[in-house]
LOVOMI-311462 format. One record per residue (C-alpha): residue in three letters; x, y, z. Coordinates in steps of 0.05 Angstrom, whole numbers, always signed. Layout:
% residues N
{'ala', {X, Y, Z}} ...
END
This chain:
% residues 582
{'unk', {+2414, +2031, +1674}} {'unk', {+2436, +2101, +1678}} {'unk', {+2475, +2124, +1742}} {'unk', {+2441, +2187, +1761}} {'unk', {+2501, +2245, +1778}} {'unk', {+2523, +2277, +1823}} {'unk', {+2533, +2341, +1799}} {'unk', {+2447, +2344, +1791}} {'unk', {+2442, +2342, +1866}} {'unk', {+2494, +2394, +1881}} {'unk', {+2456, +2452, +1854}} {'unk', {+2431, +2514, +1879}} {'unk', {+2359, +2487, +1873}} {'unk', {+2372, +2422, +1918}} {'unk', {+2401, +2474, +1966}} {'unk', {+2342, +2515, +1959}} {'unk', {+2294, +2450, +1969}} {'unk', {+2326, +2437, +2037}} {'unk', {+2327, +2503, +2064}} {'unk', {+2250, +2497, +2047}} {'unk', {+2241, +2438, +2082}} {'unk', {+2267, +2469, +2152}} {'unk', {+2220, +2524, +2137}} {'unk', {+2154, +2496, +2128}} {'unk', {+2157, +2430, +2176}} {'unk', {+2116, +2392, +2227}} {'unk', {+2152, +2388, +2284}} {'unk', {+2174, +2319, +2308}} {'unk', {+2117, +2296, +2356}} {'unk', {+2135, +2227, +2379}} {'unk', {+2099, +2236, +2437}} {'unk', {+2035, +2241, +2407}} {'unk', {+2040, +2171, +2374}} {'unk', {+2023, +2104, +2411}} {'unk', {+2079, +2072, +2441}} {'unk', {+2107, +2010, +2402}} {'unk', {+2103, +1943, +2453}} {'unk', {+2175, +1894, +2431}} {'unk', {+2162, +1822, +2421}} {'unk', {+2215, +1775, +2418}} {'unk', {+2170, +1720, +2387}} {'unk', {+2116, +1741, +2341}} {'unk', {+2068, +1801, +2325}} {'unk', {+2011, +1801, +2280}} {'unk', {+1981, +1868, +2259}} {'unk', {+1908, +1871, +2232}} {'unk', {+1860, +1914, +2230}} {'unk', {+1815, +1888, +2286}} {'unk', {+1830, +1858, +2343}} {'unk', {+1806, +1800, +2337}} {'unk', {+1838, +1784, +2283}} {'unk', {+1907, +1803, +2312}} {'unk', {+1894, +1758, +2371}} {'unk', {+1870, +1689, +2322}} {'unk', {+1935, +1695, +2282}} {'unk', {+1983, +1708, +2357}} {'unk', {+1946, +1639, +2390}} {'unk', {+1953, +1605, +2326}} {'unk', {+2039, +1614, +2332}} {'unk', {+2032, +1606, +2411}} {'unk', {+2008, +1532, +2399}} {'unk', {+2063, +1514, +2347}} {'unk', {+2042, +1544, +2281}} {'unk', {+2083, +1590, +2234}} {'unk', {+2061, +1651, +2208}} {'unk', {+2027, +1618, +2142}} {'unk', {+1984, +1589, +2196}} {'unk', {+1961, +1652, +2228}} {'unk', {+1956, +1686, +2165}} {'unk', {+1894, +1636, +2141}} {'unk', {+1868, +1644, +2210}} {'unk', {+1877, +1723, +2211}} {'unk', {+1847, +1726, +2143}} {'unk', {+1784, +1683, +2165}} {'unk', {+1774, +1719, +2221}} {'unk', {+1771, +1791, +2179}} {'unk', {+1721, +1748, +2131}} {'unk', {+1678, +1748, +2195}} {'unk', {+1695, +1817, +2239}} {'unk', {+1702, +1861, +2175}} {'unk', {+1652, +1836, +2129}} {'unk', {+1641, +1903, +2111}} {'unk', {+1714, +1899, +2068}} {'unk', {+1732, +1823, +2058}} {'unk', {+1702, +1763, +2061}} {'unk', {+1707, +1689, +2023}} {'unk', {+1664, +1722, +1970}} {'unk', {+1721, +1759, +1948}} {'unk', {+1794, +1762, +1934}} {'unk', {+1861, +1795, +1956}} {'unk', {+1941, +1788, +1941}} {'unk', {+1995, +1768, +1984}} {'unk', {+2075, +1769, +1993}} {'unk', {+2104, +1721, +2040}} {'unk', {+2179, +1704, +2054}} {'unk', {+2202, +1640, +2093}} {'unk', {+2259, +1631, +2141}} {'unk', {+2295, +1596, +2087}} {'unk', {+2301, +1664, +2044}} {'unk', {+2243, +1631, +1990}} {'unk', {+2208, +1694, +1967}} {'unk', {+2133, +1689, +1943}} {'unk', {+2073, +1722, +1909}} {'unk', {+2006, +1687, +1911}} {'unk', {+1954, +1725, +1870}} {'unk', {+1878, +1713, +1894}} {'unk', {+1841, +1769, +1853}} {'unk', {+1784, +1750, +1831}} {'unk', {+1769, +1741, +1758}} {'unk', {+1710, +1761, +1708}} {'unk', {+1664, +1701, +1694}} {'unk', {+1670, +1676, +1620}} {'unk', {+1602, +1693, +1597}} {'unk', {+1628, +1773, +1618}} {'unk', {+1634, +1813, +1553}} {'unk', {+1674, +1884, +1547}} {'unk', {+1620, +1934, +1541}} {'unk', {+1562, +1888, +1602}} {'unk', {+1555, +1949, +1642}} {'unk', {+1529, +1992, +1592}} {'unk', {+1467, +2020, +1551}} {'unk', {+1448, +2015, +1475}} {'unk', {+1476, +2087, +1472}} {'unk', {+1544, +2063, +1503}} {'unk', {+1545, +2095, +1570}} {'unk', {+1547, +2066, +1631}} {'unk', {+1484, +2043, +1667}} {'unk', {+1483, +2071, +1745}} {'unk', {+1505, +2026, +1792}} {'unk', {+1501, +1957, +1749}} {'unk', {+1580, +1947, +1772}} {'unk', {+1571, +1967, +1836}} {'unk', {+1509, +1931, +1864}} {'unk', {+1475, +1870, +1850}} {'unk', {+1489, +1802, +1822}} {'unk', {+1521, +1828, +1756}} {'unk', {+1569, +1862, +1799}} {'unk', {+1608, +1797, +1823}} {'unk', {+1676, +1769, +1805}} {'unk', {+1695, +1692, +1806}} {'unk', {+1724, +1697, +1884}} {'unk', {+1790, +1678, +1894}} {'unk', {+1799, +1692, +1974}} {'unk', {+1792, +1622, +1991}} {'unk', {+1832, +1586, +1940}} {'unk', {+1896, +1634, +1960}} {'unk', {+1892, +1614, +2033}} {'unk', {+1886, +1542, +2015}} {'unk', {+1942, +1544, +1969}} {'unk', {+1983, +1580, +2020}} {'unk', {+1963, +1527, +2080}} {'unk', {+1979, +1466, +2028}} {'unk', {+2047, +1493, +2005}} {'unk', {+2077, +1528, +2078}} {'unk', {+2025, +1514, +2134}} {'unk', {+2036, +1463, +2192}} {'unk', {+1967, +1459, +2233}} {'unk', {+1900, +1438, +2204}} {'unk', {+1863, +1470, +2174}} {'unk', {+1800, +1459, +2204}} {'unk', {+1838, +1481, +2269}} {'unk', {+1858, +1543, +2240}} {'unk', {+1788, +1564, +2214}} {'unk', {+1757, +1548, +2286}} {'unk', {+1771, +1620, +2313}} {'unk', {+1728, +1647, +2254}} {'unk', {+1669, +1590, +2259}} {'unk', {+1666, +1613, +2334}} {'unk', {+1663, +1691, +2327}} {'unk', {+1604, +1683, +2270}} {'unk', {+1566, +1636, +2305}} {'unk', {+1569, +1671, +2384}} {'unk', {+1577, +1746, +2348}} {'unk', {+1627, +1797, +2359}} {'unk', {+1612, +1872, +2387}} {'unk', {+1598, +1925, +2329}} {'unk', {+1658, +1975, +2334}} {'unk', {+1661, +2050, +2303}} {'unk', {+1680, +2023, +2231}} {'unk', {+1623, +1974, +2233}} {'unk', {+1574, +2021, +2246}} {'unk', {+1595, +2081, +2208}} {'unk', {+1599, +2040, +2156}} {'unk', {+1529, +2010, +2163}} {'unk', {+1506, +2084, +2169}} {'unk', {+1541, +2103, +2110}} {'unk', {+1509, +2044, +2061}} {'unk', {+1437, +2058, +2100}} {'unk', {+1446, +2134, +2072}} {'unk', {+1446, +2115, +2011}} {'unk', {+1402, +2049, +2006}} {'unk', {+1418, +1980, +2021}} {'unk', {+1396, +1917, +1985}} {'unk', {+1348, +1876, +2025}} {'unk', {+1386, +1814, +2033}} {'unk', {+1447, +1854, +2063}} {'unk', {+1403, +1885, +2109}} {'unk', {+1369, +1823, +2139}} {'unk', {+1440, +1802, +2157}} {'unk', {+1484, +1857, +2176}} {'unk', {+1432, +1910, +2200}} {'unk', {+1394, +1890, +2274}} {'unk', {+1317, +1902, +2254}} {'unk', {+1322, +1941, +2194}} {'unk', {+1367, +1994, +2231}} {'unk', {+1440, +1998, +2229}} {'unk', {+1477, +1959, +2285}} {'unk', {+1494, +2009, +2353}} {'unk', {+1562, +2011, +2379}} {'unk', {+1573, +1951, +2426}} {'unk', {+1517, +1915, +2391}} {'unk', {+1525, +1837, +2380}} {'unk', {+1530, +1821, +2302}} {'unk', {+1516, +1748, +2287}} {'unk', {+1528, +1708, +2219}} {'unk', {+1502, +1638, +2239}} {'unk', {+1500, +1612, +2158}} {'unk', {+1568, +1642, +2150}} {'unk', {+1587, +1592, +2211}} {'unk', {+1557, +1541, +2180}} {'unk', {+1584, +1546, +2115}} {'unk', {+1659, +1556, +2136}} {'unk', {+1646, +1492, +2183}} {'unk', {+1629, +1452, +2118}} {'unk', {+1688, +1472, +2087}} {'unk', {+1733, +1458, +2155}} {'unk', {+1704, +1394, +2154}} {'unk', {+1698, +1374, +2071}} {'unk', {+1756, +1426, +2056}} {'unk', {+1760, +1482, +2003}} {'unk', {+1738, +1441, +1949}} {'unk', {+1661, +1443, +1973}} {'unk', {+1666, +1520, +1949}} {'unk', {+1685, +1510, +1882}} {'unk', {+1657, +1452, +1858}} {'unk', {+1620, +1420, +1917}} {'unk', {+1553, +1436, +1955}} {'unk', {+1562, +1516, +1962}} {'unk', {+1597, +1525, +1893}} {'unk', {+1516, +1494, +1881}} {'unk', {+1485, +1553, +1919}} {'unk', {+1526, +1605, +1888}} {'unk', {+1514, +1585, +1817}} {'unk', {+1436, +1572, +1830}} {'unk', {+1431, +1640, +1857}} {'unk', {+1471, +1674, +1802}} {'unk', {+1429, +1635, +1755}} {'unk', {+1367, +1658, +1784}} {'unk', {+1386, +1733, +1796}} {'unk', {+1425, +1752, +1725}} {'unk', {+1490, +1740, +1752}} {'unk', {+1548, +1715, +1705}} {'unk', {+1583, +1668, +1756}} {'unk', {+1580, +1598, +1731}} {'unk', {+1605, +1532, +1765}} {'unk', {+1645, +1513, +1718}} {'unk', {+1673, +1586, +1732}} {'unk', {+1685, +1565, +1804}} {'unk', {+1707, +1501, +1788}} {'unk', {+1760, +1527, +1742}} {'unk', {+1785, +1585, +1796}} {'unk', {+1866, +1568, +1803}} {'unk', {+1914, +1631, +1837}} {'unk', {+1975, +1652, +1801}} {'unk', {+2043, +1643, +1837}} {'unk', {+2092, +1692, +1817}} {'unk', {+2160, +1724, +1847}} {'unk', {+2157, +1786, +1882}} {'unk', {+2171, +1843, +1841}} {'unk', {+2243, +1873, +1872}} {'unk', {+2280, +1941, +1871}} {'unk', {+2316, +1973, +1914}} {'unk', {+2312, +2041, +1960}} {'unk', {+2375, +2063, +2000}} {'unk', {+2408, +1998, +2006}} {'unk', {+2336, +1976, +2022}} {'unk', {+2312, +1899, +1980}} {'unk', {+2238, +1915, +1963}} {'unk', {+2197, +1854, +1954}} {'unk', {+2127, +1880, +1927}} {'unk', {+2063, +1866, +1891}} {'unk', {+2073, +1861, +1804}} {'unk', {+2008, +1866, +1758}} {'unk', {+1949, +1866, +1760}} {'unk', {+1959, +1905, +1820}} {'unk', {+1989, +1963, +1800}} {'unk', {+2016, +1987, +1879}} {'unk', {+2085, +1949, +1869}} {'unk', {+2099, +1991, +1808}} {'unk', {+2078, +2046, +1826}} {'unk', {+2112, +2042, +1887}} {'unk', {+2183, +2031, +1864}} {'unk', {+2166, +2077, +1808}} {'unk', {+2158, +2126, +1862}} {'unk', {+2225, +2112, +1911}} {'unk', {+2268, +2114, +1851}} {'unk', {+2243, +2179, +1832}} {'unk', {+2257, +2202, +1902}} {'unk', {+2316, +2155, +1921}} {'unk', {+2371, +2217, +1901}} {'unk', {+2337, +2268, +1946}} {'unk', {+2329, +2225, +2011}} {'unk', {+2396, +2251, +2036}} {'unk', {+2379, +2309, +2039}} {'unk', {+2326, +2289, +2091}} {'unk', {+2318, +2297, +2174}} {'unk', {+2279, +2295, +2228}} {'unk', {+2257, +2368, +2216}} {'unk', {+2240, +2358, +2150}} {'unk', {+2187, +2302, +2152}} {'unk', {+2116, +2327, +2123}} {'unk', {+2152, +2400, +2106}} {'unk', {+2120, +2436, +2043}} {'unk', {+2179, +2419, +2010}} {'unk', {+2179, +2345, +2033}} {'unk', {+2105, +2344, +2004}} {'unk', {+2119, +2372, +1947}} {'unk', {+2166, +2330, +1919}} {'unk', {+2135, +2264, +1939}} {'unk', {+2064, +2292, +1909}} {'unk', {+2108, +2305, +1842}} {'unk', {+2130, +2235, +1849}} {'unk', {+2055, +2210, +1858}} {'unk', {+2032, +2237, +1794}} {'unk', {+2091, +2208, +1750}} {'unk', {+2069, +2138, +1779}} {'unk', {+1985, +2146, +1781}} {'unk', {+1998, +2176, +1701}} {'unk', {+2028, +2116, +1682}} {'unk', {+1984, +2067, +1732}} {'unk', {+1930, +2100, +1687}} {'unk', {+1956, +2086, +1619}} {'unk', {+1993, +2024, +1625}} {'unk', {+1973, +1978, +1675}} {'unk', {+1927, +1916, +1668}} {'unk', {+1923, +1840, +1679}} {'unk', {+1994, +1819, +1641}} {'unk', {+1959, +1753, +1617}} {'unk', {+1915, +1798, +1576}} {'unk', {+1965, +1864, +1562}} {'unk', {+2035, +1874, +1552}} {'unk', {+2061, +1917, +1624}} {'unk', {+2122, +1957, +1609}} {'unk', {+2142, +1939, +1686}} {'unk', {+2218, +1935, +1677}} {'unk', {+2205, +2004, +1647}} {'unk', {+2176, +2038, +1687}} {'unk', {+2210, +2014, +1762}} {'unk', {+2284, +2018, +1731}} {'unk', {+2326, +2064, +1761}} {'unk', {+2341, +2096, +1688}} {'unk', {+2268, +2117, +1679}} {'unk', {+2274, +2153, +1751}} {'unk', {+2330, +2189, +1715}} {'unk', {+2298, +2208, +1655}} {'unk', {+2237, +2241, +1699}} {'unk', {+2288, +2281, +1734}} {'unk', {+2282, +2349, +1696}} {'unk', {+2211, +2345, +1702}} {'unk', {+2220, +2340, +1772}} {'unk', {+2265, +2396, +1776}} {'unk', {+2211, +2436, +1733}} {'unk', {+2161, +2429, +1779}} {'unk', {+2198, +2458, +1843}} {'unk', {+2175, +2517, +1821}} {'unk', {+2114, +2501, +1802}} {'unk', {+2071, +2439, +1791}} {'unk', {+2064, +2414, +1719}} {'unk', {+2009, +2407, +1669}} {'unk', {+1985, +2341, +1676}} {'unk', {+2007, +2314, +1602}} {'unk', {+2075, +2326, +1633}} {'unk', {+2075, +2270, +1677}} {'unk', {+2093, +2191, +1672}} {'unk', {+2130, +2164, +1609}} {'unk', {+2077, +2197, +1555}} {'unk', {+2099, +2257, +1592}} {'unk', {+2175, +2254, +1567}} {'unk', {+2148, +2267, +1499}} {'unk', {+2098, +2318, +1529}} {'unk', {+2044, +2292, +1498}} {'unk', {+1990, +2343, +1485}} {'unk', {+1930, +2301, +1488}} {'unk', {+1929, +2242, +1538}} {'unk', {+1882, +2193, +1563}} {'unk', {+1845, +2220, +1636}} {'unk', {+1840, +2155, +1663}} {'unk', {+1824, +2135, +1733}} {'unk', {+1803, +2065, +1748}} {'unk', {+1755, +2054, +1810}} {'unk', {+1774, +1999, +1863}} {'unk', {+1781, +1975, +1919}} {'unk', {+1752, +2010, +1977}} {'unk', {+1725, +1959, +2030}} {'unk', {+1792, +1926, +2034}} {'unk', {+1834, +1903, +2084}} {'unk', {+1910, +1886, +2105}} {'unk', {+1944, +1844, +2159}} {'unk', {+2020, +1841, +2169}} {'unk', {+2060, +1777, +2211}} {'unk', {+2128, +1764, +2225}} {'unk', {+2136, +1696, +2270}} {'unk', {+2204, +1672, +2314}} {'unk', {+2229, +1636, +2254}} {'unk', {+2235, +1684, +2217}} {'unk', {+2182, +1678, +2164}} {'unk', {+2137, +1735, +2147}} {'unk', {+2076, +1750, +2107}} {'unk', {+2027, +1813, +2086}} {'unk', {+1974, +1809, +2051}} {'unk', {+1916, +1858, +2031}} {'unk', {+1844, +1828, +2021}} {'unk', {+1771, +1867, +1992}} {'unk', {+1708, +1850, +1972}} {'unk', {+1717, +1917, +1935}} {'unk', {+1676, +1973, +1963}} {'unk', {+1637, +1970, +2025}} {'unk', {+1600, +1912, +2030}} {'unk', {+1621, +1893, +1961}} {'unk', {+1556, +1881, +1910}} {'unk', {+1511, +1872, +1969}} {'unk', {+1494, +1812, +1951}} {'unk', {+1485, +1756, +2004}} {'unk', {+1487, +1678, +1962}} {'unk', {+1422, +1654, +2004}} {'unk', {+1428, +1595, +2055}} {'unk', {+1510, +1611, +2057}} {'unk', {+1517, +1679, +2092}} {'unk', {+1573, +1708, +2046}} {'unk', {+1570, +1762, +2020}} {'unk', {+1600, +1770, +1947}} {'unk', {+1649, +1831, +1914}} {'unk', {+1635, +1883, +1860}} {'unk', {+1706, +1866, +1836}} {'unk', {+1679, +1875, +1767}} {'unk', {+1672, +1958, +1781}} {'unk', {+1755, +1956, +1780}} {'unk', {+1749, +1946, +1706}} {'unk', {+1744, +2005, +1655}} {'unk', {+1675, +2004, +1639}} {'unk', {+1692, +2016, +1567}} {'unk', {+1752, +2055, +1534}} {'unk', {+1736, +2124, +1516}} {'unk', {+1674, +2121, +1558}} {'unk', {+1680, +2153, +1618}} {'unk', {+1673, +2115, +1681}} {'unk', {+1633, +2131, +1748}} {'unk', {+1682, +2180, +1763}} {'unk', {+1666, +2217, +1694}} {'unk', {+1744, +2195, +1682}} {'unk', {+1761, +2166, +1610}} {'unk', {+1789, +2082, +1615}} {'unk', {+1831, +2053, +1575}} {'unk', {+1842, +1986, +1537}} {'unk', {+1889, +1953, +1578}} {'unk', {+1845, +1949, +1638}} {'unk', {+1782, +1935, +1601}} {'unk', {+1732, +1874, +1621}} {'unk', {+1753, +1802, +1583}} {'unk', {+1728, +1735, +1608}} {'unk', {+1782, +1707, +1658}} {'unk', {+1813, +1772, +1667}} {'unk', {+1829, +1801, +1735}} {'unk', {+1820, +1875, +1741}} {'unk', {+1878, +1916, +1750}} {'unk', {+1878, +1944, +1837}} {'unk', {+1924, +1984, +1879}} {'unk', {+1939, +1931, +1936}} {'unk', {+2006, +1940, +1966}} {'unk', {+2031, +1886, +2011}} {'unk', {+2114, +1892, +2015}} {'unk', {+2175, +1872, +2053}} {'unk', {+2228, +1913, +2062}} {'unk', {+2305, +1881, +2078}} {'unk', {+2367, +1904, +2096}} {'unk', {+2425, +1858, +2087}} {'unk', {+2378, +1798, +2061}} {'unk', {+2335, +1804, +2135}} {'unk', {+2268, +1829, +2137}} {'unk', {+2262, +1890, +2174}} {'unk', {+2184, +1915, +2163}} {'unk', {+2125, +1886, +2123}} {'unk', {+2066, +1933, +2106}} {'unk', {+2007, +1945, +2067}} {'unk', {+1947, +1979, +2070}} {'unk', {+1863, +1990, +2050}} {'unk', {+1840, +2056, +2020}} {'unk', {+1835, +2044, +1937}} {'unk', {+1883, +2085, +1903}} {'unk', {+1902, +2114, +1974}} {'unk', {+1932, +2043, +1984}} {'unk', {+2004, +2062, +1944}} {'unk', {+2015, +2121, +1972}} {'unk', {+2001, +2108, +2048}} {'unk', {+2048, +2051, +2038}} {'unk', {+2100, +2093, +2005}} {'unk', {+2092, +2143, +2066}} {'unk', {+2091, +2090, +2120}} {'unk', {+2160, +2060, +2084}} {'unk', {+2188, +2135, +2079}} {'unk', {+2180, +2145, +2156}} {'unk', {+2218, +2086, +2180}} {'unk', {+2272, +2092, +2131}} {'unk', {+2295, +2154, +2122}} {'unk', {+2261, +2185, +2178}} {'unk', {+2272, +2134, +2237}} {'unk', {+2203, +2134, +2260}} {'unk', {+2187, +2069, +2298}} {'unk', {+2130, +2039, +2270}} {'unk', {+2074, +2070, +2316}} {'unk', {+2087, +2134, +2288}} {'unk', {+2101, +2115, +2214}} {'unk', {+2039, +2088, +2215}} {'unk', {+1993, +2139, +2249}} {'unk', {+2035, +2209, +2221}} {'unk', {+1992, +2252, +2174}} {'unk', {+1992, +2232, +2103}} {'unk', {+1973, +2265, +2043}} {'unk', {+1953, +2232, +1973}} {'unk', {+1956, +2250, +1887}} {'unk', {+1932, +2210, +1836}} {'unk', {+1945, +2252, +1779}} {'unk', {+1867, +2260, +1763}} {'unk', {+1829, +2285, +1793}} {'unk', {+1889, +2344, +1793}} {'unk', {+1878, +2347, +1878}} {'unk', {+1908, +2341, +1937}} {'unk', {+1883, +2304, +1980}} {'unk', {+1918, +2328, +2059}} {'unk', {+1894, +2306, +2129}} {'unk', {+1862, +2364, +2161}} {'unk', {+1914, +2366, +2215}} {'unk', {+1965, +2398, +2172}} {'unk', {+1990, +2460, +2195}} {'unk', {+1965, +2531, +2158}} {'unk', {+2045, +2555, +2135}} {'unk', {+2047, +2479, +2097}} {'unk', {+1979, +2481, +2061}} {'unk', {+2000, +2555, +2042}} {'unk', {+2070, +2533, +2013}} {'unk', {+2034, +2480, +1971}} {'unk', {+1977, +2521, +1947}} {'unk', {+2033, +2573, +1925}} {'unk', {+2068, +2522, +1880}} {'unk', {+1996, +2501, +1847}} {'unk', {+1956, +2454, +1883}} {'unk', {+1891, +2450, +1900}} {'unk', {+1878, +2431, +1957}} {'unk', {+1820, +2386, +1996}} {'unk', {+1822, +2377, +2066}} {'unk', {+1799, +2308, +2097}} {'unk', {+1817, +2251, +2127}} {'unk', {+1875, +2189, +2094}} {'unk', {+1824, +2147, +2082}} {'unk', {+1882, +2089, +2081}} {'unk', {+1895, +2041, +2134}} {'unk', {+1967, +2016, +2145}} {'unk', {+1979, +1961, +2184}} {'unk', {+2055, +1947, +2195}} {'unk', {+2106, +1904, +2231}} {'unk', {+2177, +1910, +2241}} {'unk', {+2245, +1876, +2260}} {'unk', {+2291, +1922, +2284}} {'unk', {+2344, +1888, +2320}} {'unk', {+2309, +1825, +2338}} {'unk', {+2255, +1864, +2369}} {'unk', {+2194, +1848, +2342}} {'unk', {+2134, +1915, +2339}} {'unk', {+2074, +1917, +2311}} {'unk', {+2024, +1975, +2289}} {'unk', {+1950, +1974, +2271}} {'unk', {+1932, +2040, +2235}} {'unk', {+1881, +2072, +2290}} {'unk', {+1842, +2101, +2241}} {'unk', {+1813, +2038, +2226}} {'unk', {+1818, +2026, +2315}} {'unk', {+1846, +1962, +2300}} {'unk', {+1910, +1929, +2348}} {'unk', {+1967, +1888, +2338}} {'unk', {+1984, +1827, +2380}} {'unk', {+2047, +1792, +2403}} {'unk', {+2081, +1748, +2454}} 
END
């Protein structure tokens, strides 16, 4: 790999760049952030609190933190239906004490009797809503077989014990909170299926705040599989119910599709920021690339960075530039590797990160056209593909370090909110719309009126390419944080952010996870800010070409950190979740 100089950094422009960043910057405002609690044991950090506190008892009566990570999980299948669940899928990055370092992919997978151009009309364009709702919708769920290949290869407590906490809060209920219910009000707005609505909505009406939700056939079902173990989903008595009603409804999903569901083991996929190890997701999700993709392009100018600086025009700026390198190339190159070749070593080496560096320094002044970005962009190719690929939405993340040492994250989605809609009858689950993450057809555009492309279009047994994000960062071979996030494409960079603020700007990990963040894809050509960012900032950046639109993150970072054998965790409070710890 190419050593990027020295002499590129000591310009007038890099001088420029950081007297730009003290001019337009948020001042630091620690104050304003929750206050981390230290742990000298464990900490688990989900996005409800529930599911925080099933993980912490699972370590305070002798398990590790595989344990509490099936339990966690189980418990989000129940509390946050509304984004996971057994009927879908998720990816996960673990480390042990012993320094064994491991990816276990749980996507789901397109059924074999799925064909490349299902979701469209005789005219070839795509049929409203046919990926998105309904039976058709659904992916071969993997969510189950991950957490039972986790528990058999690292786990110490039963697993019937561990899926107890989950069996009890579906069967006695749990109280609607403000993400339950605006997202019930959200899906009523614009039409829910009926057998959704006879389980998550209290009459016909969405649930109130405080309001007890119930799932007693989702208790029953995970008590069958406590009791007859993961097996009775894919090939026993509900792998039965799930094919009958697929069968009976126009779905694709087979038995001997569920039957056949195995997760991939992989190793992480590493690089390195600052003297930072980066353990990370590889394809089909494309966050880990486009992650590292990202801190290499930005790895030179992080010197250069303080206190004063963080979330300056400048600052957002250049990490925006870096954005739209890594979403150009997310579009054109990634897919399930089983299916495409994945220039990954490409595009995360350090000597790519060097070749985009005159783009970068173009675009100081001014931000690029967008054929100028990502590797098509070095030849400045006059005609690319506009490619965005929808995913997942409904999704969430849970982070847990235990005394031992070992740590997981892993992100989990049923797609978007409330996945297909459909509910397998007599079971309680409710299944994904994983197969929406696919390009509909290349050269046809998508829902987003975007263009796909080949490598992520729909194959039987094919996983469709996603943005989950789970990492671990260490310094000197220790972990020091493990994060990841929900929010779709938002996923990658609200990691990236959340990584940025510890390391380079020292934030604990209460305010790296709750600072304003800001988000590019390369297409739509947008920025997306949180509306809390001052006036002189959003002036800077409209000045060097963006457009603008004001919102909210719409990611959800959950985090925990080591940081001198003091153990914090942080549960992203837009989502109102908490961590927990002993």
């Amino acid at each position: 790999m190419h050593r990027l100089t020295s002499s590129i950094f000591k310009t007038a422009w890099f001088l420029s760049l950081m007297a730009s960043v003290c001019a337009h910057s948020i001042p630091a405002a620690k104050a304003a952030y929750p206050i981390p609690q230290n742990f000298s044991q464990a900490v688990v950090a989900a996005d409800h609190v529930l599911a925080s506190q099933a993980g912490l008892e699972v370590m305070k009566k002798g398990g590790n933190a595989f344990d509490a990570a099936v339990a966690t999980s189980l418990v989000l299948a129940v509390v946050r239906n509304q984004s996971t669940g057994i009927g879908g899928g998720g990816f996960m990055v673990l480390r042990t004490a012993e320094g064994q370092e491991k990816v276990f992919d749980y996507r789901e997978v397109a059924p074999q009797a799925a064909s490349r151009d299902m979701f469209l009309d005789k005219s070839g364009q795509p049929v409203p809503n046919l990926s998105t709702v309904g039976y058709l919708a659904a992916g071969v769920p993997g969510l189950l077989a991950g957490l039972d290949t986790l528990h058999k290869r690292y786990g110490t407590r039963p697993l019937a014990e561990l899926m107890q906490p989950a069996i009890d809060i579906a069967e006695q209920g749990f109280a609607a909170d403000a993400h339950f219910v605006n997202g019930s009000n959200m899906l009523a707005a614009r039409g829910v299926r009926d057998d959704l609505k006879a389980l998550y909505f209290n009459q016909g009406q969405p649930y109130k705040l405080g309001e007890i939700v119930r799932n007693p056939a989702l208790a029953a079902t995970l008590r069958l599989i406590a009791r007859e173990g993961v097996k009775s989903f894919y090939s026993g008595e509900i792998a039965a119910k799930i094919a009958a009603a697929m069968q009976a409804n126009g779905g694709l999903i087979s038995r001997n599709d569920l039957a056949s569901y195995k997760p991939r083991e992989h190793s992480p996929l590493r690089g390195s920021y600052r003297g930072y190890e980066i353990l990370t997701m590889p394809p089909p999700s494309s966050g880990g690339v486009a992650l590292l993709t990202m801190l290499n392009i930005l790895e030179p100018y992080a010197l250069g960075w303080n206190a004063t600086g963080h979330n300056s025009s400048a600052y957002m700026h250049l990490v925006t530039e870096s954005m739209k390198h890594a979403f150009a190339d997310r579009a054109e190159y990634l897919g399930d590797p089983e299916f495409v070749k994945v220039p990954v070593a490409q595009l995360t080496s350090k000597a790519y990160a060097h070749a985009l560096q005159p783009q970068i320094q173009q675009a100081m002044v001014q931000t690029l056209a967008r054929e100028r970005y990502g590797l098509n962009g070095l030849s400045a190719v006059s005609a690319p593909k506009i490619s965005y690929t929808p995913d997942d939405h409904g999704t969430t993340h849970y982070s847990i370090i235990d005394k031992a040492g070992n740590v997981v994250t892993a992100t989990e989605t049923v797609n978007t909110l409330f996945g297909s809609q459909v509910v397998i009858p007599g079971t309680g689950i409710v299944m994904n719309n994983q197969m929406d993450d696919f390009s509909k057809s290349p050269g046809v555009p998508n829902a987003f009126g975007l263009i796909g492309n080949e490598a992520n279009s729909i194959a039987p047994g094919k996983k469709p390419l996603s943005s989950m994000t789970p990492t671990i960062v260490l310094k000197n071979k220790q972990p020091v944080l493990a994060l990841g996030a929900s929010g779709g494409p938002r996923i990658i960079t609200g990691t990236l952010q959340t990584l940025l603020n510890v390391v380079d700007f020292g934030m604990d990990v209460e305010a790296a996870v709750s600072a304003p963040r800001f988000h590019h894809q390369w297409m739509p050509e947008m920025l997306f800010i949180e509306k809390d960012m001052p006036f002189d900032v959003r002036s800077a950046l409209m000045a060097k070409g963006h457009q603008l639109a004001m919102g909210e993150a719409e990611n959800v970072v959950q985090a925990v950190m080591n940081r001198d054998g003091q153990l914090t965790g942080a549960s992203d409070p837009r989502k109102g979740g908490k961590p927990a710890g002993y």
